[in-house]
Structures are given as C-alpha cells and as structure tokens.
N, C-alpha and C positions, 0 to 999 in steps of 0.2 A: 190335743197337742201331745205325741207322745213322747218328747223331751221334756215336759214343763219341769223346770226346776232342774232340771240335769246342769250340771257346773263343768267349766268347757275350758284349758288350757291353750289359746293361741298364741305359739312362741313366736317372734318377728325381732327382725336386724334388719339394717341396710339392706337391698338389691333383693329381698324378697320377689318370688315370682309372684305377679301381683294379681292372678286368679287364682294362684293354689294358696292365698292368702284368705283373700276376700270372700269368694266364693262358696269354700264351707262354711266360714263365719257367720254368712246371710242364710243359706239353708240349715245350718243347725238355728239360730234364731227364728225361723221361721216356724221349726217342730217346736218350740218355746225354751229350746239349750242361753243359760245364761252361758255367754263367751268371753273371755277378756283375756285382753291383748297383753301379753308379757315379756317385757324388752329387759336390757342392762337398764335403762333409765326410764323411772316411772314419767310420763306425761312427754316423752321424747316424740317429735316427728321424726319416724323411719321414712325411708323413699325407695319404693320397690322397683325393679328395673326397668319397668315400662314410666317410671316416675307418679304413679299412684301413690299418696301418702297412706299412712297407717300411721296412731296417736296409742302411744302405750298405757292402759291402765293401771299398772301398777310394774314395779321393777323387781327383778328375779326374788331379793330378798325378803321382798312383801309377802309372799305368798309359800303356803306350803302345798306341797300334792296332795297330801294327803287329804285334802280340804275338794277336793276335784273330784269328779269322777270320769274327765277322760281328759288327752292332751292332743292337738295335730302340732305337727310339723311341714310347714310350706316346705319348697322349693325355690329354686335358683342359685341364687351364691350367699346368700343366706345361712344357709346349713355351715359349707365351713367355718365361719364367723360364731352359730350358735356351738358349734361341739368342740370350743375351747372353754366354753363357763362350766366349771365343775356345776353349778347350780343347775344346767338344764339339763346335764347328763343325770347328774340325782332324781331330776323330778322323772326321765325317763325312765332311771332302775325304781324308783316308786311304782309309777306306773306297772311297770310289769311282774313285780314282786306281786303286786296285789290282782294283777290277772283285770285290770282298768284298759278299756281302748286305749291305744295308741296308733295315731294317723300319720304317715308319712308317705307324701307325694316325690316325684321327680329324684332329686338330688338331695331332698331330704332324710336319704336313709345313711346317711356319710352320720348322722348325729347317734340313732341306734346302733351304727359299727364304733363310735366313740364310747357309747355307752356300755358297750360291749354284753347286748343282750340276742345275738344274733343267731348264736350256735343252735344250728336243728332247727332255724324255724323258714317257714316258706316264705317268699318275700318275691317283690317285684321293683320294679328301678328304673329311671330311664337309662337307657344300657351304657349310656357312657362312664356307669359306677357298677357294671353287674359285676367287674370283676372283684372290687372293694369287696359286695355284698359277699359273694361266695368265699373269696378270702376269708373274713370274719366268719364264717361259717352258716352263712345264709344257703336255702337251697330255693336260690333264684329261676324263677320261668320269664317267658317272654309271656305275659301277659294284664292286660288293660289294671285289673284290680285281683290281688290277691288275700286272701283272708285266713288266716292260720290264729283261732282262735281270740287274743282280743287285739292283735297286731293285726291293723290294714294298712295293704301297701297298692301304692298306683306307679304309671309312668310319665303321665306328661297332663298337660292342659286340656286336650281333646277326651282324655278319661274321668273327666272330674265328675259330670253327674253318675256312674255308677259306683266311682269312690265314695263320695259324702252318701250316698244311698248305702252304700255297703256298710262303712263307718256309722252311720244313725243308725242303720239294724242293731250293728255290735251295741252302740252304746244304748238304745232302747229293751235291750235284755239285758243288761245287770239291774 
C-alpha cells in the first residue's frame, strides 16, 4: 500500500459535487491514505448535490496542516462557500508553502484563487472558472488533469480516475 500512513485533508460544505467528493477519498483509502473529512462543524451532515451525505470528522479549528501531508478540494458549489473560511485558505497557503499535494477538481480551484497561490502555475478547471483561473494568474489548458509540481488540477467527474491516480503519484513521492 503505497499511501500507508499518508494523512489526507478532505475539505467539504453543503452542495459538494458528490463524486469529486467521495471518490478520491475511497481510492486514496484504498492505497492505505488516512482521509478525514473537514467542515465549519466537527461531526456535521453536509449534503452534496446529488444529496449524498458526508459526516465531518473534525471542524476547521481542530486540525493543523501542518500535521497532513496532502489536502483535496471537491467540486460543485461547495468551493464558493469553502473560500470564505480564512481557516481553509491557511491550510491551502500551508499547503503550498511546504510544496504538500494539493487536489482541486471542477470548480474547486475558485478556493486556490482565494488563496491566492495561483501566479505561474499550470492549472486546469472546468471552463466555466478558466477565466477566474487565469485572472488570478493561473496558466490554464483545456485539459482532463494537470500537474504542475505538487498542485493537481482536474475538470469535471468523467476525469476523476486519472486525477486521484495523478494526485496518489504526487502524494506517494514526497
């Protein structure tokens, strides 16, 4: 299992897209990634837009990044909701200060333009935010998964297996 013990940030809110949720969570668990689920309220049922639940393990202030070694970020409407908590913009600038995966599918990259870790790096979206992306200074492609070092980025639900495969490469080499 070449995640065993790897420590796994899955951020979740309301209206989560409820495969770019779940879906990595069950495949990094599968490489042996411990994953836990991080909302505003520790032990809250979120409700992802297809109405799939998700049970938060612990609440933003519970946990430090520094304590992780990677974080994803779902999709859907989700995102705008997470990149008003200074807390998950921090654990993002964490994240990439330390050169730590970070996974963001779909409309989840609205949370790294909050975070404003964007400038010069390669990224992908679903296009309904490419202009967001390149705005903030992304240098967005049209393409399924991009990889620029330890930021992966996807566009939608139909890319999710070679995202979480592209994101477990990153996070199986540090």
């Amino acid at each position: 299992m070449r995640l065993k013990d790897k420590k796994v940030i899955a951020l979740v809110e309301d209206e989560f897209e409820d495969l770019e949720l779940w879906y990595p969570i069950y495949r990094l668990r599968e490489e042996g990634a411990i994953v836990h689920l991080v909302g505003l309220e520790k032990g809250k049922t979120y409700i992802g837009k297809y109405g799939v639940p998700a049970v938060s393990d612990y609440k933003f202030s519970d946990i430090r990044a520094e304590d992780y070694d990677a974080i994803l970020v779902p999709g859907g409407w989700a995102p705008d909701k997470l990149r008003r908590y200074e807390e998950v913009l921090n654990f993002i600038r964490v994240m990439d200060d330390a050169k730590k995966p970070i996974g963001q599918i779909c409309h989840a990259g609205w949370v790294l333009i909050s975070a404003d870790i964007l400038k010069g790096v390669n990224v992908t979206s679903t296009p309904g935010i490419k202009h967001d992306m390149m705005n903030a200074g992304g240098n967005w492609t049209d393409e399924a998964v991009v990889v620029d070092g330890h930021i992966v980025s996807s566009q939608r639900p139909p890319d999710l297996p070679p995202y979480v495969k592209a994101f477990a490469d990153v996070l199986a080499a540090k």
